[in-house]
C-alpha positions in Angstrom: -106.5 12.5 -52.6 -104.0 15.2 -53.1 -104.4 18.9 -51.5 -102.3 21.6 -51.2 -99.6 22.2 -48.7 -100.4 22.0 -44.7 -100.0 25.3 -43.6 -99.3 25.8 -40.0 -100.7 28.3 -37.6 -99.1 31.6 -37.3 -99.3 35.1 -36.2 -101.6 35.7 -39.4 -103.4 32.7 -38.7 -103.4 31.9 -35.4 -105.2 28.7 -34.1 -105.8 28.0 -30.4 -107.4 25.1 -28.5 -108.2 25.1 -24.8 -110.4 23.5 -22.7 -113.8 24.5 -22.4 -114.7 26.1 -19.0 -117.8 24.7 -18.5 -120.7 21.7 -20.1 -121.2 21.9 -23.2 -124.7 20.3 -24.4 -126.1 20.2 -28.3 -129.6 19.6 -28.9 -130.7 19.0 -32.5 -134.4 20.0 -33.3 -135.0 19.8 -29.5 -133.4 16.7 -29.1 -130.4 16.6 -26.3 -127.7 14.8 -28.4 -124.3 15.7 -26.7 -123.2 16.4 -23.5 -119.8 17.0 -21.8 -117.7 18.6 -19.7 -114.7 17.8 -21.6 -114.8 20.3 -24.6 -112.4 21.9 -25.9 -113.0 25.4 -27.6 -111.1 26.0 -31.0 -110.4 29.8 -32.0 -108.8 30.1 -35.8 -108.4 33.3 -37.0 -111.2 35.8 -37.0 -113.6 32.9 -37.3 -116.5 32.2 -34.3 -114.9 29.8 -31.3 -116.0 25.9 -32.0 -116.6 23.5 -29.4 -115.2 20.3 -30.2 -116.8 17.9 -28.1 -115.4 14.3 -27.4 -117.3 11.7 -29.8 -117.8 9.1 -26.4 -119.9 12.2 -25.3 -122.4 12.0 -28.1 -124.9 9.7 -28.6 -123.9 7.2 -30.8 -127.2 5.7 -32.5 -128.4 8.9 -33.6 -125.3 9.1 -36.2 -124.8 8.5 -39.6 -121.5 9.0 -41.6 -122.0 10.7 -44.8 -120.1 11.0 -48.1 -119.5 14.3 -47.5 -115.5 15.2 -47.1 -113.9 18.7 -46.8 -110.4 20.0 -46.8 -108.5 22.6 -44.4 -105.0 23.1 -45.1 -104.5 24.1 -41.5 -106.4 20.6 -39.6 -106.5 18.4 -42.6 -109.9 16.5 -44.2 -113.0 16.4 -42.2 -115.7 13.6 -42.5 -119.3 14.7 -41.8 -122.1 12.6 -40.2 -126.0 13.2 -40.2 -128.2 13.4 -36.7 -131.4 11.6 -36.5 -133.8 12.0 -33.8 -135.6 10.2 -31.9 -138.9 11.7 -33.7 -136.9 10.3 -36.8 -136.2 13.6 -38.1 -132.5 14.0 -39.7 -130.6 16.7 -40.1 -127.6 16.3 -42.7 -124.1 17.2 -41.8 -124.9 18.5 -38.6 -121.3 17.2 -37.8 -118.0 17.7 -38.6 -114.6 16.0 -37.5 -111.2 15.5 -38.2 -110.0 11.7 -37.6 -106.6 12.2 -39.0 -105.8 16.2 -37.7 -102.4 17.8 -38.5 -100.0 18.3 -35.5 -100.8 21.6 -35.1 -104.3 20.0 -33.9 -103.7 16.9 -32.9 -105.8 17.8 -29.5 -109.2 17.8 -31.7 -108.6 14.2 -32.7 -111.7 12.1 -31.2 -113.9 15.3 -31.0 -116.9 16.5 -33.5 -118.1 19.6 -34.1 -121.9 20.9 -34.6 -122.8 23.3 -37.1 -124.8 26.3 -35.0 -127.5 26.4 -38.2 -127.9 23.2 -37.2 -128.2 22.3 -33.8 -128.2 24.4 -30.8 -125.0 24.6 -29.1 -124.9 25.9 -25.4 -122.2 26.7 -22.9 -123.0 26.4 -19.1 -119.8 28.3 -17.5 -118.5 26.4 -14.2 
């Protein structure tokens, strides 16, 4: 697959990572499906903060890779996977992560990300 140049954060485009200062916990439809206290909170550019959450903190059997690949020429390609609930409802996408991040990002390597349209996504501060 060929893509543009990797771009690397800069004052125009700054990207930070830092742990989250608190749990973290995603429920999809209802469902609790994540939960950690080892986040860590992404801020690129003027974009919302994202809470990457360590995959080993998700629960496992209610994933499902997808086909569905994107490109970001500042963390690299993302892979997507589905969440199915226990009432056997799924929600597609819900997830996105970055196996293989760019340097820049290396710290989000092992972590997914929720989309906020599609599960809920809370913050308990410590």
């Amino acid at each position: 697959m060929s893509h543009p140049e990797v771009k690397e954060p800069s004052a125009g485009h700054p990207i930070t990572i830092e742990p989250t200062k608190g749990r973290v916990q995603v429920r999809v439809n209802g469902e609790l499906v994540a939960d950690t206290t080892a986040a860590l909170e992404l801020r690129e550019a003027t974009l919302p903060a994202v809470q990457y959450i360590p995959l080993s903190d998700v629960v496992q059997d209610r994933l499902t890779r997808t086909d569905t690949s994107t490109y970001c020429p500042f963390k690299g390609d993302a892979s997507y996977f589905s969440v199915t609930t226990a009432a056997g409802d799924t929600v597609a996408d819900a997830i996105w992560t970055y196996e293989q991040p760019y340097p820049a990002v290396s710290a989000i390597a092992g972590h997914v990300a929720f989309y906020p349209n599609k599960a809920e996504i809370s913050v308990v501060p410590r």
